[in-house]
Structure formats: structure tokens, C-alpha cells
C-alpha positions as CSV (number, residue, x, y, z in Angstrom):
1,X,5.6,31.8,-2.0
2,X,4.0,27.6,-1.7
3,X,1.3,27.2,-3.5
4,X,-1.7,26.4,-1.2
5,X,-2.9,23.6,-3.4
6,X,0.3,22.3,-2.7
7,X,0.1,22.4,0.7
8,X,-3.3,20.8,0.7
9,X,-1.7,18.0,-1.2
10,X,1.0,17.5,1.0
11,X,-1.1,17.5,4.5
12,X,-4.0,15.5,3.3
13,X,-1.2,12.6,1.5
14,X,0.2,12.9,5.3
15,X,-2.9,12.2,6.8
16,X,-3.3,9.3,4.2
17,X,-0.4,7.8,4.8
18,X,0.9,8.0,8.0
19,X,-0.8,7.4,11.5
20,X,-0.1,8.8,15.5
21,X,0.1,6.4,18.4
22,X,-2.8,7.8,20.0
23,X,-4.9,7.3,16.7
24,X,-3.5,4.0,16.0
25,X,-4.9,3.3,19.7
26,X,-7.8,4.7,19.0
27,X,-8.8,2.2,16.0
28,X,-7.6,-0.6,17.9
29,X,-9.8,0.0,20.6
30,X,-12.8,0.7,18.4
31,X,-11.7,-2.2,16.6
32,X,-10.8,-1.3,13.4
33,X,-7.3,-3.4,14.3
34,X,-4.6,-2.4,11.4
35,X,-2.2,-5.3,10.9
36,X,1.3,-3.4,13.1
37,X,4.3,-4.6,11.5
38,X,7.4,-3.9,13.6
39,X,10.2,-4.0,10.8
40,X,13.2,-3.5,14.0
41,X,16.0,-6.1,14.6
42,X,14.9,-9.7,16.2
43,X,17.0,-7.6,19.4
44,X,15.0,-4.8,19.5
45,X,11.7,-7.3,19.3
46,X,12.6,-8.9,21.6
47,X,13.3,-5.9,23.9
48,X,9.5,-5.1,23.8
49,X,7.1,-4.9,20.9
50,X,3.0,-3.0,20.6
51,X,0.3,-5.9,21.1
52,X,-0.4,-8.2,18.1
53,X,2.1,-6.9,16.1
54,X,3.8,-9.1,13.8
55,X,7.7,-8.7,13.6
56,X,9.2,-8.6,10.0
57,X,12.8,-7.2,9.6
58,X,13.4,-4.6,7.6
59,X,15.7,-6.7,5.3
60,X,13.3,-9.2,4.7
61,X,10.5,-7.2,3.5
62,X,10.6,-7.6,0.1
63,X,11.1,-11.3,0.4
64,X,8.6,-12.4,3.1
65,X,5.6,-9.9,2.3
66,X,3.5,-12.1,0.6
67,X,3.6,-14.6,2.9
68,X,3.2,-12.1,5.9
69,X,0.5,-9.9,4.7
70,X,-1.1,-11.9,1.4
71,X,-4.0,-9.0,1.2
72,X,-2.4,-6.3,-1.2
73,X,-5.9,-4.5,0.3
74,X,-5.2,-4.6,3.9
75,X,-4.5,-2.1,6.2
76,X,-0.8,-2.4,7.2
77,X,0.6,0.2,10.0
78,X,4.3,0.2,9.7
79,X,6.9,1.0,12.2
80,X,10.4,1.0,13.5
81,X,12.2,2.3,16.7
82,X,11.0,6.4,16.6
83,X,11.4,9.4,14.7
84,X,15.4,9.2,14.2
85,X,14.4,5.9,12.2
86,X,13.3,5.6,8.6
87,X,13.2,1.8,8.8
88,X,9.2,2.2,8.7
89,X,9.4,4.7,5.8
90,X,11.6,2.2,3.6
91,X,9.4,-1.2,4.4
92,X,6.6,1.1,3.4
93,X,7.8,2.0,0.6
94,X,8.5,-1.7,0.0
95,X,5.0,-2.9,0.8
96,X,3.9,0.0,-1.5
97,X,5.9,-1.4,-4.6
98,X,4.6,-4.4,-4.5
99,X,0.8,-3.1,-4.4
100,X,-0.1,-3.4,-1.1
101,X,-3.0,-0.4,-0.9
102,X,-3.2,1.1,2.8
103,X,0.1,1.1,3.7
104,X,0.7,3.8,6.6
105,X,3.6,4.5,8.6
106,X,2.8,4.9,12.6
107,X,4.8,8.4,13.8
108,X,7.1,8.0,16.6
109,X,7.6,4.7,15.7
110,X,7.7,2.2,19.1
111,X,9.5,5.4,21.3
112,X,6.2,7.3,21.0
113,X,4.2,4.6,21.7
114,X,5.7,3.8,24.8
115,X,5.8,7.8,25.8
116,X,2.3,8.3,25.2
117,X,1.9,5.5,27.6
118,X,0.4,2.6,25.4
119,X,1.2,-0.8,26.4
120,X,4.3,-3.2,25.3
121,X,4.9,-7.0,25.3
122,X,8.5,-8.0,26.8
123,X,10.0,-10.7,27.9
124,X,8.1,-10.8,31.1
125,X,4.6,-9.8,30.1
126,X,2.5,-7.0,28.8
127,X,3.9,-3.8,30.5
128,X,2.8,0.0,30.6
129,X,5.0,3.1,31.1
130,X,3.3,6.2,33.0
131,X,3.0,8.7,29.9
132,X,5.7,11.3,29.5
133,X,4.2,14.9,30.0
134,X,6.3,15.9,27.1
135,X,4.6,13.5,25.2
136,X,0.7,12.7,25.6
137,X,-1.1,14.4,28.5
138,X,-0.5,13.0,32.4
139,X,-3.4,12.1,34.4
């Protein structure tokens, strides 16, 4: 049988360390603004990418972190496409290595973000999905 300690480890370090779309919203909007850092292709960012973020490949993470986010203390929300993508979890890791403090890794990655209905930046301008009942609750 799990130990419940255990357990209370492992939910609280989740909690710690990684973050929803709707609570990664939620501190934007109250303005406690995470620096986002989309680690997906320059295709895929150029496809659509969450407001503000700042685009950093994957592959480049070790190299350009210090340059792109200097403050080993700031908070840095990671992501990549969704939840069949561990691109976040590895330039998280990354970050973490190097000392960066508040790392967290956004759930769902960009796919949740754009089914809970949260705005997007393409090519032709900010745009916004209706939310997908599956996903986040529909008006």
C-alpha cells in the first residue's frame, strides 16, 4: 500500500511545479504575469503562440537561457504543444539545472490553452477559440 506521506509529497511538488491554463490566466489577469516561454519549433510559433510569451526552442535552452531569462529567481511558466509533449518538461528541467528557482511547467501545454478558450497571437492578430465543453465550461 502508498505511503500517504508520499502522496502528500508528490501532490504538493505537483502543485509546486506545474501550473493549469485557467490558473495561469488567472495570475495574468491579477497581474502576477509569469514569464511564458513557448519552447515549440519557430513553425509551430509561428502557427499561433499565448500573449507575451517569449519563443525559445527547445534545443536552444541550455545555450540562450541566460540571455533570455537572466533572473535565476523569476517565475518562468514553461510550455510546448499539449499533453502528448514533454518538450516543456525537458526545457524545465534545463532551466532547473542551471538554477533558475520557479520554474513550472503549464499543463496542456498551448492545446489546452486554446480549448479552454484563452486567447492566441497568429499571423493575423490576436484570436480566441469558443471553449471546448470537454475542456473548460461553455457559456
Amino acid at each position: 500500500m502508498p505511503n500517504p506521506v508520499s502522496a502528500v509529497d508528490f501532490f504538493a511538488a505537483q502543485l509546486t511545479f506545474q501550473t493549469d491554463p485557467a490558473d495561469l490566466a488567472a495570475d495574468r489577469a491579477a497581474g502576477r504575469s509569469p514569464l511564458v516561454l513557448d519552447v515549440r519549433s519557430d513553425a509551430a510559433w509561428a502557427q499561433g503562440h499565448l500573449p507575451g510569451a517569449v519563443h525559445l526552442p527547445g534545443p536552444q535552452v541550455r545555450e540562450r537561457a541566460a540571455e533570455v531569462v537572466p533572473d535565476l529567481d523569476a517565475p518562468v511558466v514553461v510550455h510546448c504543444w499539449g499533453p502528448g509533449c514533454n518538450g516543456a518538461t525537458r526545457a524545465a528541467l534545463v532551466l532547473a539545472t542551471l538554477g533558475h528557482t520557479h520554474v513550472r511547467e503549464l499543463i496542456g501545454g498551448y492545446e489546452y490553452w486554446i480549448r479552454e478558450g484563452f486567447a492566441v497571437v497568429t499571423a493575423t492578430g490576436r484570436v480566441r477559440r469558443a471553449p471546448d465543453p470537454l475542456a473548460a465550461p461553455v457559456p
